[in-house]
Backbone of each chain as ProteinMPNN parsed JSONL, in Angstrom:
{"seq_chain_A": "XXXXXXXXXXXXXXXXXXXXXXXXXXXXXXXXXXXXXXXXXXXXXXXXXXXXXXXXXXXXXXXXXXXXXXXXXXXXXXXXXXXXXXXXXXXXXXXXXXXXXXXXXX", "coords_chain_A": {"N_chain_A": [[-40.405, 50.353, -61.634], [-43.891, 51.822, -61.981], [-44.879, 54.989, -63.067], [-47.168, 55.391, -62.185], [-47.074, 53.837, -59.481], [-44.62, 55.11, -58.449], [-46.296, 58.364, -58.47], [-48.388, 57.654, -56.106], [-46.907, 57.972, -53.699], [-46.336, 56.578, -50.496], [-45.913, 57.574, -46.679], [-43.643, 55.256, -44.703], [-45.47, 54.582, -41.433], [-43.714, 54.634, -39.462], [-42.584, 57.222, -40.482], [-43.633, 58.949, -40.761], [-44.024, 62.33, -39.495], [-45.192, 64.228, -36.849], [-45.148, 67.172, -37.235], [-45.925, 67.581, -40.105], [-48.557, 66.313, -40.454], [-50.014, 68.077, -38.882], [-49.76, 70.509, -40.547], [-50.7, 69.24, -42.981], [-53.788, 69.036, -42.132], [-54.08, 71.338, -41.472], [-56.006, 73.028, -42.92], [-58.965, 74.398, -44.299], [-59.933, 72.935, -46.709], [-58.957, 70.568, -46.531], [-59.422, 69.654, -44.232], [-62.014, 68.995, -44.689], [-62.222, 67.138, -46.477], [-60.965, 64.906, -45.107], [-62.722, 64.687, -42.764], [-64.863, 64.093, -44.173], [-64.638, 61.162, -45.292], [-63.806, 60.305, -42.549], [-66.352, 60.045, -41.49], [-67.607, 58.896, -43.294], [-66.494, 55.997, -42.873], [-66.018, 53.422, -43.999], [-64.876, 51.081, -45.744], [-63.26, 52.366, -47.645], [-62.825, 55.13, -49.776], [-64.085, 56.428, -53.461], [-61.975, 58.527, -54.803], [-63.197, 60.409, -56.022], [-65.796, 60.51, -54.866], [-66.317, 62.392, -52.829], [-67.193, 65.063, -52.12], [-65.545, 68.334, -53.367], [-65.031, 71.498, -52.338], [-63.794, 72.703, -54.952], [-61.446, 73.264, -57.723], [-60.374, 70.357, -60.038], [-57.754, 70.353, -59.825], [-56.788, 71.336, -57.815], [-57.916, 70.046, -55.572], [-56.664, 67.547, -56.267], [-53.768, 68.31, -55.149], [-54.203, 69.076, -52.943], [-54.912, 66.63, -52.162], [-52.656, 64.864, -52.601], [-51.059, 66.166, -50.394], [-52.132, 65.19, -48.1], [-52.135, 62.78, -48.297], [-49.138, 62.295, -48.68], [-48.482, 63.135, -45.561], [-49.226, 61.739, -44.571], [-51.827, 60.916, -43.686], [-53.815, 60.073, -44.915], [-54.193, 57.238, -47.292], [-54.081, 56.186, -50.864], [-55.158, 54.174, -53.079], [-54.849, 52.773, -56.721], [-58.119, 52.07, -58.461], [-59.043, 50.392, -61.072], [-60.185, 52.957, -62.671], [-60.133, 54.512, -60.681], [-59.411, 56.365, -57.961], [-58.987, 55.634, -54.474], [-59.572, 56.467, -51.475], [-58.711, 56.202, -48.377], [-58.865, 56.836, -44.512], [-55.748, 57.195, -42.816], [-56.605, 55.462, -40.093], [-55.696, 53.962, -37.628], [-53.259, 53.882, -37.771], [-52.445, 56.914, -37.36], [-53.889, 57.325, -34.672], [-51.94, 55.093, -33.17], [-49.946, 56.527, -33.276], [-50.486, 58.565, -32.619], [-52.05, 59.186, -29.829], [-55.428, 60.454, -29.607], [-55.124, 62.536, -31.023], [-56.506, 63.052, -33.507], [-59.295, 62.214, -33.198], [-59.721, 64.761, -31.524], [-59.546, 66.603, -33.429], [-61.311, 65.719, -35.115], [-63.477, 66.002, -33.943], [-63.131, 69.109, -33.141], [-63.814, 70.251, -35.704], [-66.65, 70.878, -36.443]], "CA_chain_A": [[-41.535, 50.913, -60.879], [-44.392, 52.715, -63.091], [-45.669, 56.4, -62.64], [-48.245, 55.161, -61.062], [-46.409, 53.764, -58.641], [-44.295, 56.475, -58.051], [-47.017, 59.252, -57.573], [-48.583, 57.027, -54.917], [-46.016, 56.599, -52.577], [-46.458, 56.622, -48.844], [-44.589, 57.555, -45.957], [-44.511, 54.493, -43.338], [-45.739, 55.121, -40.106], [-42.173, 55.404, -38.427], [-42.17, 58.03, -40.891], [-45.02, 60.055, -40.924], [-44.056, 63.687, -38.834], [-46.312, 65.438, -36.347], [-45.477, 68.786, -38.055], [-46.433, 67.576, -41.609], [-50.054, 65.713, -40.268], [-50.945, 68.887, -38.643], [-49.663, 71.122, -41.62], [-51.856, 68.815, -43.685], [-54.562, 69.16, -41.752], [-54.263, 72.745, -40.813], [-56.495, 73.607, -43.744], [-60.317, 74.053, -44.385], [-60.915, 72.111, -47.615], [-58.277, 69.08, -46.181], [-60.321, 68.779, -43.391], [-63.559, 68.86, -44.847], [-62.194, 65.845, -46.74], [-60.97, 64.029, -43.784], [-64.193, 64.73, -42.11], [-66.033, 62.92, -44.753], [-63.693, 60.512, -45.201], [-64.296, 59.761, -41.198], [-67.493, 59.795, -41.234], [-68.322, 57.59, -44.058], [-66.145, 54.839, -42.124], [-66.179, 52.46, -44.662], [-63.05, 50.653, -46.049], [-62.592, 53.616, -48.221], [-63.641, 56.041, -50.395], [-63.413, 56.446, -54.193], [-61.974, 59.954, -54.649], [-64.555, 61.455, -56.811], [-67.145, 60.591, -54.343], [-66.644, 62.779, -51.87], [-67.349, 66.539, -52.921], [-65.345, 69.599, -52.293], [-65.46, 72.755, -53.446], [-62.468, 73.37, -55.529], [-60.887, 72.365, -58.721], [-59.95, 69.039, -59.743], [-56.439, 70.212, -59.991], [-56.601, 71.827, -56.318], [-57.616, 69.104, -55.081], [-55.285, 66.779, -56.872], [-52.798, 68.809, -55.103], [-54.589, 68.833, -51.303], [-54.94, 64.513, -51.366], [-51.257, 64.806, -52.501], [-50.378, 66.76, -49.177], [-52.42, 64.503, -47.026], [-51.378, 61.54, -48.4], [-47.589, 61.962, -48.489], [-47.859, 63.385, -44.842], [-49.59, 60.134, -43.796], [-52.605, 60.835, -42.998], [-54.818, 59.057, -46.04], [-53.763, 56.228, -48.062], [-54.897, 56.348, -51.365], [-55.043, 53.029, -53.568], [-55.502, 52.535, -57.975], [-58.926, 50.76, -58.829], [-59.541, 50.744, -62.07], [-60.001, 54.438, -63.351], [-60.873, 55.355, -59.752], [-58.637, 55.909, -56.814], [-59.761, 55.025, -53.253], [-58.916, 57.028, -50.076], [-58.974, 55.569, -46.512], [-57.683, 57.787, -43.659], [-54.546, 56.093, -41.841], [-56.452, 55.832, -38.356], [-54.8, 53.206, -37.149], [-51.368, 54.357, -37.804], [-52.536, 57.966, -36.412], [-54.225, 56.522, -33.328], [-51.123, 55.018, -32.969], [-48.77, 57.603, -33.081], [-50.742, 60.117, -32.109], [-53.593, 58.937, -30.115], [-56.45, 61.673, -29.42], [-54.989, 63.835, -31.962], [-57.304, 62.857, -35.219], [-60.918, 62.259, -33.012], [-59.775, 65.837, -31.02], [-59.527, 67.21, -34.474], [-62.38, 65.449, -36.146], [-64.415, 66.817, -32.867], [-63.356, 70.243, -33.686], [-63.787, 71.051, -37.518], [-67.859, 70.909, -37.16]], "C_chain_A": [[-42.267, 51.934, -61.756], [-44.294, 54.05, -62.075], [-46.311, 56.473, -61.429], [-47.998, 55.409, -59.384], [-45.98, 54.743, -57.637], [-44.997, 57.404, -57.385], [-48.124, 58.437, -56.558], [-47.97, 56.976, -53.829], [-46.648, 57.5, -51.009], [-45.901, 56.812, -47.954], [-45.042, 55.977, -45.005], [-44.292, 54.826, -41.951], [-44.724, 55.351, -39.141], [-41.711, 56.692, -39.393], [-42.913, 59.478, -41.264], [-44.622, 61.117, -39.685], [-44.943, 64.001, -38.293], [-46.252, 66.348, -36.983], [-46.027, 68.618, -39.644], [-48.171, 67.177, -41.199], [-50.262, 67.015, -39.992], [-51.088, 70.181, -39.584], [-50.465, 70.39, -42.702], [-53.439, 69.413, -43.515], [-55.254, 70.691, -41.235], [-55.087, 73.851, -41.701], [-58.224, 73.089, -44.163], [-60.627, 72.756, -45.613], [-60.203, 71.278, -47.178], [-59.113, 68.553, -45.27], [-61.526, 68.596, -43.291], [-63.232, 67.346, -45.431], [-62.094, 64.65, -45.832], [-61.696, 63.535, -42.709], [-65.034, 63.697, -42.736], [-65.44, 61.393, -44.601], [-63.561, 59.226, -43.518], [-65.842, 59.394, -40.897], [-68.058, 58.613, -42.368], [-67.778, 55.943, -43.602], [-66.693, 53.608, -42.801], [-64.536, 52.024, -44.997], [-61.906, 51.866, -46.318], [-63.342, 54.055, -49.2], [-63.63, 56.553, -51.585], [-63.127, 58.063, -54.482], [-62.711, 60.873, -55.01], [-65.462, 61.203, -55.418], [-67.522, 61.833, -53.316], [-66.366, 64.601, -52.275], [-66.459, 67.667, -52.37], [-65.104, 70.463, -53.22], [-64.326, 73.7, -54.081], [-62.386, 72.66, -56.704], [-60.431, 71.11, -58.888], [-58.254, 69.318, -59.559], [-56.23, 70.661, -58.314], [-56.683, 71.079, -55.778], [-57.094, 68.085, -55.693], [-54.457, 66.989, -55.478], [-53.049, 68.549, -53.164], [-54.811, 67.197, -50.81], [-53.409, 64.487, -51.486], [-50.506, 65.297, -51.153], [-51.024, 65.473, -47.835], [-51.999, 63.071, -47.223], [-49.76, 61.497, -48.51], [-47.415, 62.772, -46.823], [-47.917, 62.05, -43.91], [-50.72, 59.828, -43.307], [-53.867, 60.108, -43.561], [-54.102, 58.276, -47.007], [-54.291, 56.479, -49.388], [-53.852, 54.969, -52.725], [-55.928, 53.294, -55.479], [-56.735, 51.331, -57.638], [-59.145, 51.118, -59.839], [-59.157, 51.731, -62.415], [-59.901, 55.324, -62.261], [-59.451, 55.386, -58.936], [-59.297, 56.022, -55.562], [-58.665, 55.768, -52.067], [-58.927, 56.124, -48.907], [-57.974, 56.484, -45.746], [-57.079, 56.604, -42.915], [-55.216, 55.481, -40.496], [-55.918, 55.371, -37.723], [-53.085, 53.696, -36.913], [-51.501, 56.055, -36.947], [-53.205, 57.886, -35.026], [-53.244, 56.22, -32.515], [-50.215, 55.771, -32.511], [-48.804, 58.69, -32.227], [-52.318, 60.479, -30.995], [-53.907, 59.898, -29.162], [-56.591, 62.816, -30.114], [-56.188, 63.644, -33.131], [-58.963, 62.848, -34.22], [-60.486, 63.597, -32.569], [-60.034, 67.104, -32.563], [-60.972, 67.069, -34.931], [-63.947, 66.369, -35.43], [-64.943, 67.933, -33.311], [-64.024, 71.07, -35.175], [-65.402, 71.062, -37.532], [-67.703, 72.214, -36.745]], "O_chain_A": [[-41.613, 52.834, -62.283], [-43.881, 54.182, -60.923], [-46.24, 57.066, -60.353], [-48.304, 56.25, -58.539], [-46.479, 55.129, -56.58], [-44.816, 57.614, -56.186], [-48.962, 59.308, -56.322], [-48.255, 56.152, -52.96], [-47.155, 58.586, -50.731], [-44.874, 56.139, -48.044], [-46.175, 55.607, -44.697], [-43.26, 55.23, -41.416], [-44.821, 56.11, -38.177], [-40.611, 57.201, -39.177], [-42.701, 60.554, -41.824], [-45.001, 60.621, -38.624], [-45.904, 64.196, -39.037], [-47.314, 66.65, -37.528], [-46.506, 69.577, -40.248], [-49.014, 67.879, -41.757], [-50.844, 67.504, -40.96], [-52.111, 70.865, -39.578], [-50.99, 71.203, -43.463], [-54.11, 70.011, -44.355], [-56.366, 71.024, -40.825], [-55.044, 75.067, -41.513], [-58.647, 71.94, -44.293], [-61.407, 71.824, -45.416], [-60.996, 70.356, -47.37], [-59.541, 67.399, -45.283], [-62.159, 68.196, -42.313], [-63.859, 66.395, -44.964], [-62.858, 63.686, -45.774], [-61.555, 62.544, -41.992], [-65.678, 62.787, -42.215], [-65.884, 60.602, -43.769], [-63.354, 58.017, -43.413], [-66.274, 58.532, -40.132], [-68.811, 57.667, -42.135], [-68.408, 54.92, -43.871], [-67.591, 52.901, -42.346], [-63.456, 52.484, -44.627], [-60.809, 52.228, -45.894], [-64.398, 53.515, -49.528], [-63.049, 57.624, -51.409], [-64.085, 58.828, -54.376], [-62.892, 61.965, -54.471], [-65.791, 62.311, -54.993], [-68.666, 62.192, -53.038], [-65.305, 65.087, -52.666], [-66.508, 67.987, -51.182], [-64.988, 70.366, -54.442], [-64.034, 74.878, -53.873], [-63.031, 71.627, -56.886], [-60.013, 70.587, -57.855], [-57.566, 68.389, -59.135], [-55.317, 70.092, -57.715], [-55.671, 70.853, -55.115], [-57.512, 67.303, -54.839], [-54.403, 66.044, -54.691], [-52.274, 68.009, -52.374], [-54.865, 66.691, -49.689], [-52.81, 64.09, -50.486], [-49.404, 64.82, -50.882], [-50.36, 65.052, -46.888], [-51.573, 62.347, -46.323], [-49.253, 60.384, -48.371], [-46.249, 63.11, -46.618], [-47.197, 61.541, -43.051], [-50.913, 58.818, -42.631], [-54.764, 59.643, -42.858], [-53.241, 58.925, -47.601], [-55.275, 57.201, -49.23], [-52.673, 54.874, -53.068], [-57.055, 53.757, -55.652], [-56.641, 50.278, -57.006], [-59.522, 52.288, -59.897], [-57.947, 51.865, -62.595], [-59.676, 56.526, -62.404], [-58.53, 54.608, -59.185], [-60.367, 56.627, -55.636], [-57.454, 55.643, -51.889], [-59.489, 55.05, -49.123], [-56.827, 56.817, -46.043], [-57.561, 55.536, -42.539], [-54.405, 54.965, -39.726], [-55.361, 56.094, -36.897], [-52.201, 53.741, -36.058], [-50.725, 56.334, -36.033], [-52.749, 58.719, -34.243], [-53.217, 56.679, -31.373], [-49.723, 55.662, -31.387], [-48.033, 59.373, -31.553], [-53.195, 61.336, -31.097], [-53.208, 60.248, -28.211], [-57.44, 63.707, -30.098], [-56.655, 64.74, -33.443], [-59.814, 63.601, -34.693], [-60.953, 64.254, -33.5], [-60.611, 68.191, -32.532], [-61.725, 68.027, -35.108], [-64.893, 66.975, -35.933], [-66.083, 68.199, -33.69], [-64.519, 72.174, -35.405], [-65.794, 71.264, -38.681], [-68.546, 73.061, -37.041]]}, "seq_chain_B": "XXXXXXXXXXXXXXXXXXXXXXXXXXXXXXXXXXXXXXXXXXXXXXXXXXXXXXXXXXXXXXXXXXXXXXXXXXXXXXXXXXXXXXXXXXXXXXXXXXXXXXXXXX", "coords_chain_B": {"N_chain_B": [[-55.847, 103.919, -28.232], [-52.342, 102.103, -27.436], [-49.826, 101.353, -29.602], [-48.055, 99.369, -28.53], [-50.106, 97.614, -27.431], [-52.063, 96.991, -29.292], [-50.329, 95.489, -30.714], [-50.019, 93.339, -29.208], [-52.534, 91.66, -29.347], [-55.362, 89.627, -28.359], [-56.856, 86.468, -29.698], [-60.385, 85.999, -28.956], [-61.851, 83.051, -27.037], [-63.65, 82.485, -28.547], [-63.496, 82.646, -30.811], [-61.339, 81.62, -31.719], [-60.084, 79.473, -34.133], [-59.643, 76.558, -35.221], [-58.148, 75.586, -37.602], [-56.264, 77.751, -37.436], [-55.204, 77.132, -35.065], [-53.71, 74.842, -35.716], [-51.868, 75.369, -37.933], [-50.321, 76.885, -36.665], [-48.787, 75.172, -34.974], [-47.956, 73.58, -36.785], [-44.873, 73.256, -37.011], [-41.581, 73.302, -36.288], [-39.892, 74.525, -34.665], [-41.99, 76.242, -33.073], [-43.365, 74.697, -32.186], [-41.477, 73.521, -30.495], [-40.799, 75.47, -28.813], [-43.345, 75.574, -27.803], [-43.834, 73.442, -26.378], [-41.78, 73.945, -24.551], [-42.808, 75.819, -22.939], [-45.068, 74.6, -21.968], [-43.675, 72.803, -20.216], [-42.455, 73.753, -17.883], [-44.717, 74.687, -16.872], [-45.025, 76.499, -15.342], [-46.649, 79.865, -14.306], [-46.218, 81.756, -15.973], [-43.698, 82.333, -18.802], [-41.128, 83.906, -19.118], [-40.551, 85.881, -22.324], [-37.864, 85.842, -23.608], [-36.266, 83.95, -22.078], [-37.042, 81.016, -23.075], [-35.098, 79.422, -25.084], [-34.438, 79.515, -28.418], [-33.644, 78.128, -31.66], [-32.901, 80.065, -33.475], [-32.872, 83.309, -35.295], [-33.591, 86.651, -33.349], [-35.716, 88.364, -34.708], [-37.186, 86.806, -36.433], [-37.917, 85.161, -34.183], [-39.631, 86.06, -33.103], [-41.5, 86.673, -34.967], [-42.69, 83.55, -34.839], [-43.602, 83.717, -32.452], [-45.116, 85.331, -32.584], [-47.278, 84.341, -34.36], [-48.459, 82.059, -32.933], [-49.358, 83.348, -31.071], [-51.698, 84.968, -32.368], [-53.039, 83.022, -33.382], [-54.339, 81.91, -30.799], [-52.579, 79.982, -29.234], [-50.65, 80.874, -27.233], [-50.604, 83.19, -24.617], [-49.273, 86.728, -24.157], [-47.998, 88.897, -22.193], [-46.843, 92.245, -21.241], [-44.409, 92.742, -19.176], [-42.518, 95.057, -17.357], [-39.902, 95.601, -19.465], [-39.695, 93.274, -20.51], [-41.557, 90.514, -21.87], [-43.984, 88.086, -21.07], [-44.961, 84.893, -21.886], [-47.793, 82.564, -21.949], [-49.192, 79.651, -21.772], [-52.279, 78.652, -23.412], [-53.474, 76.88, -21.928], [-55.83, 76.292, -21.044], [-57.778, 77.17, -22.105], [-57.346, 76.087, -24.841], [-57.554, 73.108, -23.915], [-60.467, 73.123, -23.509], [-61.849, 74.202, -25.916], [-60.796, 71.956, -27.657], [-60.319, 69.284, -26.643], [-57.792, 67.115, -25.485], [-56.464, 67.464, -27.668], [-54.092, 69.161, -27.488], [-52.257, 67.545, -25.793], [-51.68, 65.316, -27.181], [-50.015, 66.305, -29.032], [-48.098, 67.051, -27.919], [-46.99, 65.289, -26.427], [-46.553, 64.052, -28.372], [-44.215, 65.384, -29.926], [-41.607, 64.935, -28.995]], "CA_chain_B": [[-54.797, 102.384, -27.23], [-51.312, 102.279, -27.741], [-49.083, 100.427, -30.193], [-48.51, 98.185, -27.73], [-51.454, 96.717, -26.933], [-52.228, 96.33, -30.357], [-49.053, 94.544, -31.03], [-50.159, 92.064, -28.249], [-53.832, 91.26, -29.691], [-55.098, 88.002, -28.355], [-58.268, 86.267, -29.973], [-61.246, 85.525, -27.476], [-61.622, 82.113, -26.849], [-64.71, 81.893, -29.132], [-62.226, 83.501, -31.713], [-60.023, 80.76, -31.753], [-60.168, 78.453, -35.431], [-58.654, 74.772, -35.246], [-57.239, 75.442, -38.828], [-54.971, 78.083, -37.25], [-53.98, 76.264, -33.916], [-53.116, 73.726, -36.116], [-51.47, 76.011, -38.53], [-49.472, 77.342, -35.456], [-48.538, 73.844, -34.354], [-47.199, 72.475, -37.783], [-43.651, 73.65, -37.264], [-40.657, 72.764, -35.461], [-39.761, 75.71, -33.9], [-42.739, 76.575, -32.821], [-43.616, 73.054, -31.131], [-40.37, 73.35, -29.388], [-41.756, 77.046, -28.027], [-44.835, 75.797, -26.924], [-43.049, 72.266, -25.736], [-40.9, 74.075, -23.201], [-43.709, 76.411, -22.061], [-45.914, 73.422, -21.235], [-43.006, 71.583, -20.135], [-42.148, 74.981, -17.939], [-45.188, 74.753, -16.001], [-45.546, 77.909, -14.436], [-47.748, 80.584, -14.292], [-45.604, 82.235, -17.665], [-42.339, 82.227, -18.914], [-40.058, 85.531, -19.553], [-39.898, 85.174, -23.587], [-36.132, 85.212, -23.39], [-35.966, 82.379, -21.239], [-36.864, 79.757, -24.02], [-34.102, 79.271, -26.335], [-35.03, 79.226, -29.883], [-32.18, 78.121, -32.752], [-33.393, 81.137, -34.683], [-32.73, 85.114, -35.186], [-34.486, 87.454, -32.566], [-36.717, 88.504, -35.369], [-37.748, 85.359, -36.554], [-38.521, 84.166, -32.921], [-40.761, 87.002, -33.252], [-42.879, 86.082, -35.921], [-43.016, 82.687, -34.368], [-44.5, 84.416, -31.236], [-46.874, 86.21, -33.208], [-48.245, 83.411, -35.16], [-48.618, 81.249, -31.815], [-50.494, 84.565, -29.923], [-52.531, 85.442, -32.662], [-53.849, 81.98, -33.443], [-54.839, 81.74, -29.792], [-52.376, 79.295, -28.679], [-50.157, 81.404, -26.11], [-51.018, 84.427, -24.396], [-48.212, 87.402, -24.165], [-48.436, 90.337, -21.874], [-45.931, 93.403, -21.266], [-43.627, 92.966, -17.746], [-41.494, 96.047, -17.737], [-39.474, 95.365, -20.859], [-39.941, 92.278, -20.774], [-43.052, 90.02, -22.468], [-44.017, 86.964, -20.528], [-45.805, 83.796, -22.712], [-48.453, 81.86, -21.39], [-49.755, 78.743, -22.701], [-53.359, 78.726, -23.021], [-54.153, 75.484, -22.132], [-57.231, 75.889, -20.665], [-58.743, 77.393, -23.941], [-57.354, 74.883, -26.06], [-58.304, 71.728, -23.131], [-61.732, 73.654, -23.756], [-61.93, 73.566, -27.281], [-60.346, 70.62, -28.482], [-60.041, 68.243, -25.718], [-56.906, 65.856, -25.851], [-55.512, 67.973, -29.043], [-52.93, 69.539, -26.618], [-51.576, 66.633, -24.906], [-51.405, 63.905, -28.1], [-49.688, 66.549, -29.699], [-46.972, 67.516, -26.716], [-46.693, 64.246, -25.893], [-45.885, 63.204, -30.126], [-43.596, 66.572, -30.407], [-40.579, 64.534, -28.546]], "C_chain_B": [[-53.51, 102.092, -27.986], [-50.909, 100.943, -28.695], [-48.718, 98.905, -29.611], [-49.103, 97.068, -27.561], [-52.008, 96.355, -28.273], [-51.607, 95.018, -30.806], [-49.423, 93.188, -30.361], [-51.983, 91.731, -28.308], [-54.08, 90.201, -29.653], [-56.654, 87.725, -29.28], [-58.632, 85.788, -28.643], [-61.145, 84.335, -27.806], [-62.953, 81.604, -27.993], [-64.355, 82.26, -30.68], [-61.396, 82.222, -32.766], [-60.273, 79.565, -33.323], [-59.014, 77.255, -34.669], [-57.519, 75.012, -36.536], [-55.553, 76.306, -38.203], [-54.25, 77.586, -36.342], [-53.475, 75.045, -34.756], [-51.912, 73.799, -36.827], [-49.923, 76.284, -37.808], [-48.606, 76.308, -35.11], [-47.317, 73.263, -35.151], [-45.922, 73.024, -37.953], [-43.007, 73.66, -36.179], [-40.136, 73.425, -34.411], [-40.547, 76.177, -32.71], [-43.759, 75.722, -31.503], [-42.641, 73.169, -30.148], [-40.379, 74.123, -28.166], [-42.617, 76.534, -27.231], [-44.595, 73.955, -26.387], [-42.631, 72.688, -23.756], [-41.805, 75.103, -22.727], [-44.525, 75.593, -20.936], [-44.868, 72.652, -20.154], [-42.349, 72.472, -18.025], [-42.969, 74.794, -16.158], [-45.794, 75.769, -14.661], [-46.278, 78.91, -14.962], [-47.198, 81.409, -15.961], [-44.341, 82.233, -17.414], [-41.709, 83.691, -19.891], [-40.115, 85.275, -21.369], [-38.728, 85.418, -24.081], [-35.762, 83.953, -22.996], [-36.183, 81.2, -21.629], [-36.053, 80.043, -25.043], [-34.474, 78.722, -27.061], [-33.632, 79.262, -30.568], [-32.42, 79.009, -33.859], [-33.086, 82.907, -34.01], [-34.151, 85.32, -34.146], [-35.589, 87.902, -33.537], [-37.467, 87.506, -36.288], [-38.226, 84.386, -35.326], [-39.786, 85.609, -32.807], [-41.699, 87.048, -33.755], [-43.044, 85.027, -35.935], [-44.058, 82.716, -33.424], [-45.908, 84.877, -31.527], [-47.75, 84.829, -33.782], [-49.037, 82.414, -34.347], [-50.126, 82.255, -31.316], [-51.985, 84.686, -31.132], [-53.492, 84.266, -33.554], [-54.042, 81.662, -32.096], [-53.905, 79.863, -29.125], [-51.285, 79.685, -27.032], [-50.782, 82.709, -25.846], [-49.471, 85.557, -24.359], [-48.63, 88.598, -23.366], [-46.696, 91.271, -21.04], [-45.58, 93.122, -19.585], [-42.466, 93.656, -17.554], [-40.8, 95.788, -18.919], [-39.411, 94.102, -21.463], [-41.508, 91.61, -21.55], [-42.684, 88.423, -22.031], [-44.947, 86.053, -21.545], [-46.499, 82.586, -21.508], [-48.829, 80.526, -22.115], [-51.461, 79.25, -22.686], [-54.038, 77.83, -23.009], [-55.746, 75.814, -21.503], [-58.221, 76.268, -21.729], [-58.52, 76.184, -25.093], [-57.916, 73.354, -25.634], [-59.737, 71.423, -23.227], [-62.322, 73.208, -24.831], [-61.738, 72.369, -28.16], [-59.58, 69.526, -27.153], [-58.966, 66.8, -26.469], [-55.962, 66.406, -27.124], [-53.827, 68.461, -28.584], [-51.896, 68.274, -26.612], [-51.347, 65.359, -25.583], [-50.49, 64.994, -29.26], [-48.284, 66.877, -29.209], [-46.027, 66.284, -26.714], [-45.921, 63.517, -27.708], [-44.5, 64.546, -30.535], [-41.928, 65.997, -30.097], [-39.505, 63.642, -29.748]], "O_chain_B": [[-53.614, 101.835, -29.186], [-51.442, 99.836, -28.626], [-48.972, 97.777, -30.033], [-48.733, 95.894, -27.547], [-52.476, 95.217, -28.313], [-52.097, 93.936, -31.131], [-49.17, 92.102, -30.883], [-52.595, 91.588, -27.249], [-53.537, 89.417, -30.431], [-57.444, 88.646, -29.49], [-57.969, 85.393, -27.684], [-60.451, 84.115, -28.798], [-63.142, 80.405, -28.2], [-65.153, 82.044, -31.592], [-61.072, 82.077, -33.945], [-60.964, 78.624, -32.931], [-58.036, 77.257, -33.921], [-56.329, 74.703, -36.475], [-54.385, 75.936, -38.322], [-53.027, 77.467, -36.416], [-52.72, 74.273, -34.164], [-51.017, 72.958, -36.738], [-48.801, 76.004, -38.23], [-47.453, 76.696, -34.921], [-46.268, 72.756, -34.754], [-45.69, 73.354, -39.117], [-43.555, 73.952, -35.116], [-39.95, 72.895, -33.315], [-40.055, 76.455, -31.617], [-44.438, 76.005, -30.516], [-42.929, 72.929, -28.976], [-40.132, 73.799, -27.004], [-42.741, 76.906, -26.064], [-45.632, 73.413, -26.006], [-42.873, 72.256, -22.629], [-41.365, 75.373, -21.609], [-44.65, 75.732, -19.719], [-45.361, 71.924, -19.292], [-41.935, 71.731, -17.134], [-42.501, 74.761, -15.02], [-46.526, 75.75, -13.672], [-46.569, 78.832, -16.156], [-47.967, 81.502, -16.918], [-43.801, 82.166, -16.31], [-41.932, 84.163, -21.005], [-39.565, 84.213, -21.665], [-38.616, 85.108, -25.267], [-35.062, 83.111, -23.558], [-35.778, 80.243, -20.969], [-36.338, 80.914, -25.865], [-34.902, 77.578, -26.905], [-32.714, 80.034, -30.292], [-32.165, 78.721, -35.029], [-33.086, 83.431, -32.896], [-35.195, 84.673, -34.062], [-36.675, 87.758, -32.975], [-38.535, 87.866, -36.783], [-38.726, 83.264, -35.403], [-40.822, 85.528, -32.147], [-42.764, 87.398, -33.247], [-43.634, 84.724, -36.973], [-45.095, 82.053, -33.432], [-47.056, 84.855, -31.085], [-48.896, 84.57, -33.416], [-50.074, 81.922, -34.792], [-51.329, 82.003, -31.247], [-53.135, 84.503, -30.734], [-54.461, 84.579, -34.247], [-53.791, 80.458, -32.151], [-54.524, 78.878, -28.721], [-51.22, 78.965, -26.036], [-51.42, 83.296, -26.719], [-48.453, 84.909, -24.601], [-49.549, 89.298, -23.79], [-45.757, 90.725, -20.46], [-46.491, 93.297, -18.776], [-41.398, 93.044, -17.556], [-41.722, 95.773, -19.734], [-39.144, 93.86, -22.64], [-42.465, 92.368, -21.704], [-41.717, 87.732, -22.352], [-45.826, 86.741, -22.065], [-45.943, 81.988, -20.587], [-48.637, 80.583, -23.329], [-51.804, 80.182, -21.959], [-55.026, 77.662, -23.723], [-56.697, 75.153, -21.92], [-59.254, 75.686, -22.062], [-59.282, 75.626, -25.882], [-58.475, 72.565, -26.396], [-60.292, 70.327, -23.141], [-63.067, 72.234, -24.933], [-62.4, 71.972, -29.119], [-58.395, 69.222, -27.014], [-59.156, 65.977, -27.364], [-54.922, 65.851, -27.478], [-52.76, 68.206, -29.143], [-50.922, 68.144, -27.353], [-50.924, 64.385, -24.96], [-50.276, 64.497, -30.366], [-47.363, 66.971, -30.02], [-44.813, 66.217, -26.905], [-45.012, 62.713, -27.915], [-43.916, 64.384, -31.607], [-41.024, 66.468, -30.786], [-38.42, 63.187, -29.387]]}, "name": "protein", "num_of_chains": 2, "seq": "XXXXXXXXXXXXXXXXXXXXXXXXXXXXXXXXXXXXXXXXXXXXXXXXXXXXXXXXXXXXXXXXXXXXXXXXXXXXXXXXXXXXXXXXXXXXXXXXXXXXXXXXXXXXXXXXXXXXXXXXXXXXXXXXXXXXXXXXXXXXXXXXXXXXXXXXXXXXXXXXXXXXXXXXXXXXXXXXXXXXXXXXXXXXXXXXXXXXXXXXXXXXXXXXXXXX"}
């Protein structure tokens, strides 16, 4: 299994925590991403595209929290990598929690 | 105004951030607190009367972090301090955030 691999990994959805999604989420620049992220409601999103106002290493570090709590997927293309938020799987699990959220953060 | 009343500082309801009720939320303890309040049902609950698996001063700065992110209320009953939920501020604010999060806490 490469690197790659490795720093990718995912929890699956019987494994994804309420207290880690909302500790993800419990932070301004995570949920500015998640915001966009929702709103652009496309497949997905390549990570550069979507702007926020921090370092690349900070955010490095803030897709790493949202993606290993479960709440964005994030897929190699090329040079790029590609977000998509879980909704399905948080809908699922958790449903009203992610639109009650997405509601709130404007 | 006494120590007290400081000590027990709630935010107004227009006060209230998502980042910190969320903040408040993302921990086990703390869910379990505001589980058996909801769960409780009455007008407030003695804060003795929920058993926490933690030191008296560590259920303390649980308390606080709950009150002063605007998710319980706390007020002085002879030596006692009763906890409220504050659902109707949070049913207010973030409709459905409560009750997909109560309901996933099990």
């Amino acid at each position: 299994m490469s690197v790659m691999t490795d720093s990718l990994a995912h929890p699956a959805r019987s494994e994804i925590r309420i207290e880690s999604v909302l500790h993800a989420l419990a932070d301004p620049v995570r949920l500015l991403f998640v915001r966009e992220l929702a709103r652009c409601g496309c497949e997905g999103a390549p990570c550069g595209s979507i702007e926020l106002p921090v370092t690349k290493s900070t955010r490095t570090h803030h897709l790493r929290i949202l993606r290993e709590a479960g709440v964005i997927s994030m897929r190699p293309e090329g040079t790029a990598r590609i977000s998509t938020l879980r909704r399905e799987d948080l809908d699922t699990l958790y449903p009203g929690l992610l639109d009650s959220i997405l509601t709130a953060a404007h």
